[in-house]
C-alpha positions as CSV (number, residue, x, y, z in Angstrom):
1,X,-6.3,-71.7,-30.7
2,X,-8.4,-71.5,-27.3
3,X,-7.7,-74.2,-24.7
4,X,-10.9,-75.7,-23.9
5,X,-13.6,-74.1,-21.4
6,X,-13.9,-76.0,-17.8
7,X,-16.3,-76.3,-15.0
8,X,-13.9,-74.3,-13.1
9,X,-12.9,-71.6,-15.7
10,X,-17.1,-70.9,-16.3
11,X,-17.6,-70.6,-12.5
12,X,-14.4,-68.6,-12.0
13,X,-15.6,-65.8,-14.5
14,X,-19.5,-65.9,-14.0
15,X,-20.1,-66.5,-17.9
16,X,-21.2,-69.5,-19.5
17,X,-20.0,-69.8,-23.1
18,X,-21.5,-72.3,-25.8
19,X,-18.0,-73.9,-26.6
20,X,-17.5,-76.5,-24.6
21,X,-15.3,-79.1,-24.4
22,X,-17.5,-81.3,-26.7
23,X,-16.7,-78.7,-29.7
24,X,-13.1,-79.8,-29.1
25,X,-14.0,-83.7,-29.4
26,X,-16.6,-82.6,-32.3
27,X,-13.5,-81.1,-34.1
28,X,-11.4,-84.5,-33.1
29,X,-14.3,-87.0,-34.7
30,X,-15.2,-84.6,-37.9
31,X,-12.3,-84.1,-39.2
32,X,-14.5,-82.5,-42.2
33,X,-14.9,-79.8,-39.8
34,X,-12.5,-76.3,-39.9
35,X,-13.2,-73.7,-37.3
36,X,-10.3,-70.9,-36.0
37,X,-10.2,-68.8,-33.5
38,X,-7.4,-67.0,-34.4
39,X,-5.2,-65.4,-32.0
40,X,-8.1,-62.7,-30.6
41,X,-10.6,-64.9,-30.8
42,X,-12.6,-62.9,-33.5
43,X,-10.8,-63.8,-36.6
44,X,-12.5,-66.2,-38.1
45,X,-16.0,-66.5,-36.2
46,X,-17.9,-68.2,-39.0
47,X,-17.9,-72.5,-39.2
48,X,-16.9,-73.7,-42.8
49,X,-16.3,-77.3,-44.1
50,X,-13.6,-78.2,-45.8
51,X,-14.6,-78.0,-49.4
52,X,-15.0,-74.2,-48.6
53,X,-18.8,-74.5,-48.4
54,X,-20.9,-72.6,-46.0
55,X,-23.5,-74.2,-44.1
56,X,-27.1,-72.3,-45.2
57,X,-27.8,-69.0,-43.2
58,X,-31.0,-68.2,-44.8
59,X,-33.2,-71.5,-45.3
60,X,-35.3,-71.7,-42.8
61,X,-37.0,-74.9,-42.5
62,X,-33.0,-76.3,-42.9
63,X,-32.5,-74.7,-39.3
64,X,-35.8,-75.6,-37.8
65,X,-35.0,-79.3,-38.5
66,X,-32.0,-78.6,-36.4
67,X,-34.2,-77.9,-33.5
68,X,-36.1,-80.5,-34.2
69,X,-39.5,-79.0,-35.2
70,X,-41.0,-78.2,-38.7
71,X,-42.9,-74.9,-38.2
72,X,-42.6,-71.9,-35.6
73,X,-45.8,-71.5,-33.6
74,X,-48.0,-69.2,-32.8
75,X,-46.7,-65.6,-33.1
76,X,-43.0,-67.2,-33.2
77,X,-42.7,-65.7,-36.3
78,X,-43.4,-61.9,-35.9
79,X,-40.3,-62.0,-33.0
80,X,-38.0,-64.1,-34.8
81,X,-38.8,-61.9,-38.1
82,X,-37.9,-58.7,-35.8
83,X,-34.6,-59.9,-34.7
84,X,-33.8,-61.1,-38.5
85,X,-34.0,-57.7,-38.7
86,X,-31.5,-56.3,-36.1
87,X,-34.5,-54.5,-34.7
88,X,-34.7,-53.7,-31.2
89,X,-37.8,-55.8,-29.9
90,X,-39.6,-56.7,-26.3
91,X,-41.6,-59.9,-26.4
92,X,-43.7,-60.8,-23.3
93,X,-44.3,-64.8,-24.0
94,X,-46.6,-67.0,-21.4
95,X,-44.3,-69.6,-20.4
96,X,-44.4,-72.4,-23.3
97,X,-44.9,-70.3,-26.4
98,X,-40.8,-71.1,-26.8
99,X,-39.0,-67.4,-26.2
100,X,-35.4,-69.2,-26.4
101,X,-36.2,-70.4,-29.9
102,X,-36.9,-66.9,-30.7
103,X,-33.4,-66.1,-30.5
104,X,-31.8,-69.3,-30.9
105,X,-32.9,-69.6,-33.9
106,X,-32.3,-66.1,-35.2
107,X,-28.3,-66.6,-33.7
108,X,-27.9,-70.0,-35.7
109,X,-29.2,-68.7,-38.9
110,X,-26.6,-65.0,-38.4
111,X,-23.3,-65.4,-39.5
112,X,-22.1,-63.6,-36.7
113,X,-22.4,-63.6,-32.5
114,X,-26.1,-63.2,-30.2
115,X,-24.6,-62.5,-26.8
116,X,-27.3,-63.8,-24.3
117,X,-27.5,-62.1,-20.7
118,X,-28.8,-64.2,-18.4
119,X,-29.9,-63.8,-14.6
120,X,-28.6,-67.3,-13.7
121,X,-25.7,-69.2,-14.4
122,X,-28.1,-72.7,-13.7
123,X,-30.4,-71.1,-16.4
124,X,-27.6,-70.8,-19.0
125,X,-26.4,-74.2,-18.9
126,X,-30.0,-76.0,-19.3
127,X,-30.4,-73.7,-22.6
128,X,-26.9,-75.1,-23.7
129,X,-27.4,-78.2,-22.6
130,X,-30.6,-78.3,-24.2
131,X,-28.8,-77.2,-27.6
132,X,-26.3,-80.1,-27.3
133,X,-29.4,-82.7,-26.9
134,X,-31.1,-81.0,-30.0
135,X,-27.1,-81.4,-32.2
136,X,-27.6,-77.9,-32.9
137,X,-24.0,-76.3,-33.2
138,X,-24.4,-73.7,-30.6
139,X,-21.2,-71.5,-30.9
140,X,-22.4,-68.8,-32.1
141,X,-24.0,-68.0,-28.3
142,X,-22.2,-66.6,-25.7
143,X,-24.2,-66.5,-22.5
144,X,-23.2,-63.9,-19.6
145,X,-24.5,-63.0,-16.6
146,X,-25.2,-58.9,-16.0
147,X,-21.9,-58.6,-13.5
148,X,-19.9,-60.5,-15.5
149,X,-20.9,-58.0,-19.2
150,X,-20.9,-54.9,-17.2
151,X,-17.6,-55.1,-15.2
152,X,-16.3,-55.8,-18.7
153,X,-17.3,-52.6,-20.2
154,X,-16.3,-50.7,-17.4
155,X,-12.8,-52.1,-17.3
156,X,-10.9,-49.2,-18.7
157,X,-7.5,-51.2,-18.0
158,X,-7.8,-51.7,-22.3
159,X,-6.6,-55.6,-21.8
160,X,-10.5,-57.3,-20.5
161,X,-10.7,-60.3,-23.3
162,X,-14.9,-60.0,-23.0
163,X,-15.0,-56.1,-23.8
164,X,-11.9,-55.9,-26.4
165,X,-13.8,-59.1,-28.0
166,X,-16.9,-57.7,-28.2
167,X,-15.4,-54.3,-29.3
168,X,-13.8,-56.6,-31.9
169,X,-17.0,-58.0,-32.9
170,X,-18.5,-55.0,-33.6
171,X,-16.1,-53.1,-35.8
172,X,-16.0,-56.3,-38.0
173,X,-20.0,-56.5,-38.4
174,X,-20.2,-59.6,-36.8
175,X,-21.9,-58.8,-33.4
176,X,-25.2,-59.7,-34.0
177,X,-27.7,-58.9,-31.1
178,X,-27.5,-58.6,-27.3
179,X,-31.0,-61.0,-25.7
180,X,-31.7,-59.9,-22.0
181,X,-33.6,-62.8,-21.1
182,X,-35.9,-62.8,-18.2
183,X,-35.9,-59.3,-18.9
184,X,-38.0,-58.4,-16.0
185,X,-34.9,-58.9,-13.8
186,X,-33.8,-55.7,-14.9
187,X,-36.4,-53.4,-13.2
188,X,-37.0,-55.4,-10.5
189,X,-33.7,-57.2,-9.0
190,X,-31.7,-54.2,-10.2
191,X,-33.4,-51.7,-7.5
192,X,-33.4,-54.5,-5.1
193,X,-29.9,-56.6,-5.2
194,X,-28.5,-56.6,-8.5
195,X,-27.2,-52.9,-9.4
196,X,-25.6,-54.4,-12.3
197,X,-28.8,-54.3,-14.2
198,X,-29.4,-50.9,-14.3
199,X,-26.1,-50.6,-16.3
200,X,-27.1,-52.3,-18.9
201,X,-27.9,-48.8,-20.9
202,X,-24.4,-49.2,-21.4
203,X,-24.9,-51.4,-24.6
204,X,-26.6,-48.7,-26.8
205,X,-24.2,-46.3,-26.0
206,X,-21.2,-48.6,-26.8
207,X,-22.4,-50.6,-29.2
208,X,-25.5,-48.3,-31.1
209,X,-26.3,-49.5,-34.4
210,X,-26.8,-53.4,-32.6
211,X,-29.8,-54.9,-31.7
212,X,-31.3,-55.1,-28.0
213,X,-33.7,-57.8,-27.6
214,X,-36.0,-58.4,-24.4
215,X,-38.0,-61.5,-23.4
216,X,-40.1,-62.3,-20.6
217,X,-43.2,-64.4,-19.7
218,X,-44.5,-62.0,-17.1
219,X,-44.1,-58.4,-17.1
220,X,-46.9,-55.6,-16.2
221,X,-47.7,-52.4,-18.1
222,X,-45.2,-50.3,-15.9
223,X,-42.7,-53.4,-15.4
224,X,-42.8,-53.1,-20.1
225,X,-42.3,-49.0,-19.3
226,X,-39.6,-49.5,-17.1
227,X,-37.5,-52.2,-19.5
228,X,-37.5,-49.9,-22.4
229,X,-36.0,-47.1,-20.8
230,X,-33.8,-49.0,-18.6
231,X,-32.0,-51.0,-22.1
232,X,-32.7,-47.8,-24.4
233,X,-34.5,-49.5,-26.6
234,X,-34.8,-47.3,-29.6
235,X,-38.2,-48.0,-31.7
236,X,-38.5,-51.2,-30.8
237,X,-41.2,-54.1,-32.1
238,X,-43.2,-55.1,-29.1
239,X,-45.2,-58.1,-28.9
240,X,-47.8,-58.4,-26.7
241,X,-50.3,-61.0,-26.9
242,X,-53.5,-59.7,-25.8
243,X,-54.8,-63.0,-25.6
244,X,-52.0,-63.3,-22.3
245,X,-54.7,-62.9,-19.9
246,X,-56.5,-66.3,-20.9
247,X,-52.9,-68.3,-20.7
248,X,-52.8,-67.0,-16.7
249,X,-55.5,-69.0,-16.1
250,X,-53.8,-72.6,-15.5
251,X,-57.1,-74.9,-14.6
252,X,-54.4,-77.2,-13.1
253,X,-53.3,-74.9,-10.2
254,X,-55.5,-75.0,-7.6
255,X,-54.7,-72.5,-4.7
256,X,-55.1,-72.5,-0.9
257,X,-54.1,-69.9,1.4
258,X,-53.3,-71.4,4.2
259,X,-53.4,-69.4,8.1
260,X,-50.5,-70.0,10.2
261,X,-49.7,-69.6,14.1
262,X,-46.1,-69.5,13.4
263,X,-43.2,-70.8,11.5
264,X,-43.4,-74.0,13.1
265,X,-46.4,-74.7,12.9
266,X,-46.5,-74.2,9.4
267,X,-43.4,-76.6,8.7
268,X,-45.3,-79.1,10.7
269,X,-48.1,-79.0,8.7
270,X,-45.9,-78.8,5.3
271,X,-44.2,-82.1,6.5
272,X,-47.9,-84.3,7.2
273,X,-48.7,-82.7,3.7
274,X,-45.7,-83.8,2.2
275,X,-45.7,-87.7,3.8
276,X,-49.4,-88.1,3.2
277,X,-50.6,-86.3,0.3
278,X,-47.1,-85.6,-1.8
279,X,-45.1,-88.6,-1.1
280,X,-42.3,-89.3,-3.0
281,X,-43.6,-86.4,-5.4
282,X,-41.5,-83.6,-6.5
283,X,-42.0,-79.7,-5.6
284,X,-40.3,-76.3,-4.1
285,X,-40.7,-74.4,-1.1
286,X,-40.3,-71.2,-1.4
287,X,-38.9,-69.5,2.1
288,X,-38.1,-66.1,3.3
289,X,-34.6,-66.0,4.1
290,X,-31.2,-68.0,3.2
291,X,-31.5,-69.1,7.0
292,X,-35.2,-70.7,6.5
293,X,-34.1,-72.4,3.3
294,X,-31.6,-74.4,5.4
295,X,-33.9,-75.0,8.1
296,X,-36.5,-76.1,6.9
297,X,-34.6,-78.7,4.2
298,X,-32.8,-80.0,7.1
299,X,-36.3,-80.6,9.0
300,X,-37.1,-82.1,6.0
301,X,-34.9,-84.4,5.6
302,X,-34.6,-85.7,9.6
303,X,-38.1,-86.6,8.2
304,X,-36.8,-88.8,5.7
305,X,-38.1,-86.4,3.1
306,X,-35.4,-86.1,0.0
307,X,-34.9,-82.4,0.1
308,X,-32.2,-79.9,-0.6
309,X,-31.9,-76.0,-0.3
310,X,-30.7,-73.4,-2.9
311,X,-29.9,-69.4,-2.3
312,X,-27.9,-67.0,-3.6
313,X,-24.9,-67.3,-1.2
314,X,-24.2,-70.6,-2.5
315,X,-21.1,-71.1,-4.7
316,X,-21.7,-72.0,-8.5
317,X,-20.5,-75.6,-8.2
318,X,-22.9,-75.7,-4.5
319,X,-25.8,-74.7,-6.5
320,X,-25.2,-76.7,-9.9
321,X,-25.2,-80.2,-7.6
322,X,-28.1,-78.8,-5.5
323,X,-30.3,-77.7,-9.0
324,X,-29.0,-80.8,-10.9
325,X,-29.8,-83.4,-8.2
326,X,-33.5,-82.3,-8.0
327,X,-33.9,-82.0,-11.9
328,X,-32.9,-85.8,-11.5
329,X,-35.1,-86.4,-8.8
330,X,-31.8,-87.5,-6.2
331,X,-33.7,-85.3,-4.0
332,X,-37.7,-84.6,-4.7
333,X,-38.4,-81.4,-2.4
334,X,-36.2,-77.6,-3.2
335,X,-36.3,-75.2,-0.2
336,X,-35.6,-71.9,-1.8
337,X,-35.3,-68.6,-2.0
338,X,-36.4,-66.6,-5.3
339,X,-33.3,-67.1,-6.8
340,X,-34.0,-70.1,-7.7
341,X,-36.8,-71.5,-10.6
342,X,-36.6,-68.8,-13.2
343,X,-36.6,-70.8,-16.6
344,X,-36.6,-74.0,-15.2
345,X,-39.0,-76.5,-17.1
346,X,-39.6,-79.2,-15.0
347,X,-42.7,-81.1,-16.1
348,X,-43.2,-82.8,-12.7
349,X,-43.8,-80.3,-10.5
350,X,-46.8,-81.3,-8.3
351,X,-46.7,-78.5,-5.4
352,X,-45.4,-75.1,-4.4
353,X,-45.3,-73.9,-1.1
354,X,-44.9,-70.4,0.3
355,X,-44.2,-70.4,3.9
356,X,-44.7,-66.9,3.7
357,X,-46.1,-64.1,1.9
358,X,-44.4,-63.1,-1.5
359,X,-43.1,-59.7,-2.4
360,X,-45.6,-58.9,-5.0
361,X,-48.6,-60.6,-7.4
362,X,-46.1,-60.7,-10.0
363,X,-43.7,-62.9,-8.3
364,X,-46.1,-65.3,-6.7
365,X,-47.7,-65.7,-10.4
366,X,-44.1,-66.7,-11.7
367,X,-43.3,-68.8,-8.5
368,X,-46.4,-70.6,-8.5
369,X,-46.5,-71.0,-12.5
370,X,-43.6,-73.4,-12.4
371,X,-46.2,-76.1,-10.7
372,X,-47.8,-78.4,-13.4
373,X,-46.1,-77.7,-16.7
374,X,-47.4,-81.4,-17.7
375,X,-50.7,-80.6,-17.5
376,X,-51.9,-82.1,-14.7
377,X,-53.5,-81.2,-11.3
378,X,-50.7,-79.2,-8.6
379,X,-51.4,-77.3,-6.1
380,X,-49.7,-73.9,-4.5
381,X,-50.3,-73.2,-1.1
382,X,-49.4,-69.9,0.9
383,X,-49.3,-70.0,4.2
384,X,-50.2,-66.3,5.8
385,X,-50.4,-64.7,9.3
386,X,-50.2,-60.2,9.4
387,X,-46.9,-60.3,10.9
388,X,-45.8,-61.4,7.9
389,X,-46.7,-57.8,6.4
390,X,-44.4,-56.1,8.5
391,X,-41.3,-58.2,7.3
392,X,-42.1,-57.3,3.4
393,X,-42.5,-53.6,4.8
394,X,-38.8,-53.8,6.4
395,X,-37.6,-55.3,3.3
396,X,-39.3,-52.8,0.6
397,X,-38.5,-49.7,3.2
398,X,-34.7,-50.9,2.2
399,X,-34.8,-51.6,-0.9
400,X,-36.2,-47.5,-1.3
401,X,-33.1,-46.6,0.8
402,X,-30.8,-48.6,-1.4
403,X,-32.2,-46.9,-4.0
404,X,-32.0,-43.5,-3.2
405,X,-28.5,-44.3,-2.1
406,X,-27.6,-46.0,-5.0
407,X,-29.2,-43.2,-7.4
408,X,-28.5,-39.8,-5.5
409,X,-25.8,-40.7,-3.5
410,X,-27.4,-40.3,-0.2
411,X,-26.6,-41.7,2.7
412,X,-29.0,-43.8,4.5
């Protein structure tokens, strides 16, 4: 038998599995329940009870009353139908329609194992938190960031538990589908600062006849282009709703671009806004650097203004008090780089704040769409001055160099 996942282990090895201690003190209370492992942990991956009964794997309005909810919505059904089908698929989904259900649902009703690649490690623990609020048995998910998958299939050492599991999986049948979600990571963090994603090709080559599934809520013609070729996707279903361009229009956002003198002035102003228009109401400022992040929460909060700061140079348990003590509201304002946000549904959102200019449309759409979830009136301001151009230049002219580097083996 496994010993039970911790906090530690999870963090240690970048991968967020759905078995959890509570499966251990589910086992301890149900004593009706019979799950092994066996000694490779693959050799006996399917949940019986103990009069040898299977739970149902086909009835489907059995599993969407483990979810809580009666009928799929919307074009739900076309995706989830796709991945019954172990067909390789790309779903673009406006933010709401439920793109986690589409697999979830799909991975509880297989008898075998959805691997989910995930961007953040934040993101993966709200999904299986999520699944332990809704009772839905969950371990049949295994949730991995890009590194973590990647450096396991490139191990050639022949003892990496991830890839000889997987490996394992696959010559019994029982590996089921591989989800990228927030697919558009792949194209656009892989040329930037996460290689790892352009690797991910390596799944059709190891593992061929399994399906490749990719969701997003925002992804461009090109940005659709680029994710097919970049996972291999082979014939895949894609869904597309060309209705998309009405959900971008969210009547609740307004927007106000905002001119600046300079950095300080524009915290200064961020700070009145924030005591006399936003007080005590929750929202993210978005910041150039790691360095402004920190600044500007610290400013913040010689204000007496509740804020925290998140970035990517933060370790795991660093940024799972920092994300978990503004989804509680223990502090009401996020300073932030882009890292963070990305599949976070926080209904309460009344503002976002760029203190500078974004990287691209695409990303200020996302960035700006996690304001107002509930419905109600938020607002995004961006605060702009032309210097501000030059910096994106310096940071796109090295991301191009990176890439060149990365791709042709130049040196730059």
């Amino acid at each position: 038998m496994l010993a039970p996942f911790t906090s530690e282990s999870l963090q240690k090895n970048d991968v967020a599995v759905a078995l959890l201690n509570e499966l251990f003190d589910f086992k301890t209370q149900h004593t009706n329940f019979v799950f092994d492992f066996g000694e490779s942990a693959t050799d006996g991956f399917d949940a019986t009870f103990s009069n040898g009964d299977s739970p149902p794997t086909n009835d489907l309005i059995y599993h969407l009353k483990r979810f809580g909810i009666s009928e799929l919505r919307g074009n739900q059904p076309l995706v989830v139908e796709a991945l019954l089908a172990k067909k390789d698929c790309l779903a673009v989904m406006p933010t709401g329609e439920g793109k986690s259900l589409c697999f979830q649902l799909p991975a509880v009703m297989d008898s075998g194992v959805t691997v989910v690649i995930c961007p953040l490690i934040s993101l993966m623990i709200d999904q299986v938190f999520d699944l332990k609020n809704l009772g839905v048995i969950y371990i049949k998910l295994l949730y991995v960031t890009p590194e973590r998958l990647v450096n396991a299939l490139e191990d050639t050492c022949g003892n990496n538990r991830l890839k000889n599991m997987l490996k394992a999986l696959y010559q019994r049948k029982k590996l089921c589908r591989f989800v990228v979600d927030e697919a558009h990571c792949a194209p656009q963090w892989g040329h930037e600062f996460r290689s790892h994603y352009l690797k991910l090709c390596l799944l059709k080559s190891l593992f061929p006849t399994v399906g490749i599934v990719a969701l997003t809520a925002t992804a461009t013609p090109q940005t659709r282009v680029e994710i097919k070729n970049l996972l291999n996707l082979r014939n895949p279903f894609v869904y597309f709703n060309f209705l998309y361009s009405i959900w971008l229009l969210r009547e609740n956002l307004k927007f106000s671009v905002l001119h600046k003198t300079s950095k300080n002035q524009a915290i200064a102003d961020i700070v009145h806004k924030l005591k006399e228009d936003f007080a005590q109401q929750c929202g993210i400022i978005y910041c150039f650097s790691r360095d402004d992040c920190m600044f500007v929460a610290a400013l913040l909060v010689a204000e007496g203004i509740l804020a925290d700061y998140y970035h990517s140079k933060l370790t795991d348990l660093e940024k799972n008090q920092s994300y978990s003590n503004w989804m509680s509201g223990v502090s009401l304002v996020m300073c932030a780089t882009l890292s963070f946000g990305m599949g976070i549904d926080k209904r309460n959102v009344r503002f976002v704040i760029h203190l500078t200019m974004p990287k691209s449309i695409e990303g200020y759409y996302q960035e700006c769409g996690r304001a107002g979830r509930d419905g109600k009136l938020s607002h995004c301001f961006l605060y702009y001055r032309y210097n501000d151009d030059y910096y994106i230049r310096q940071m796109v002219e090295s991301i191009i160099l990176y890439f060149f580097s990365f791709h042709f083996g130049l040196q730059v």
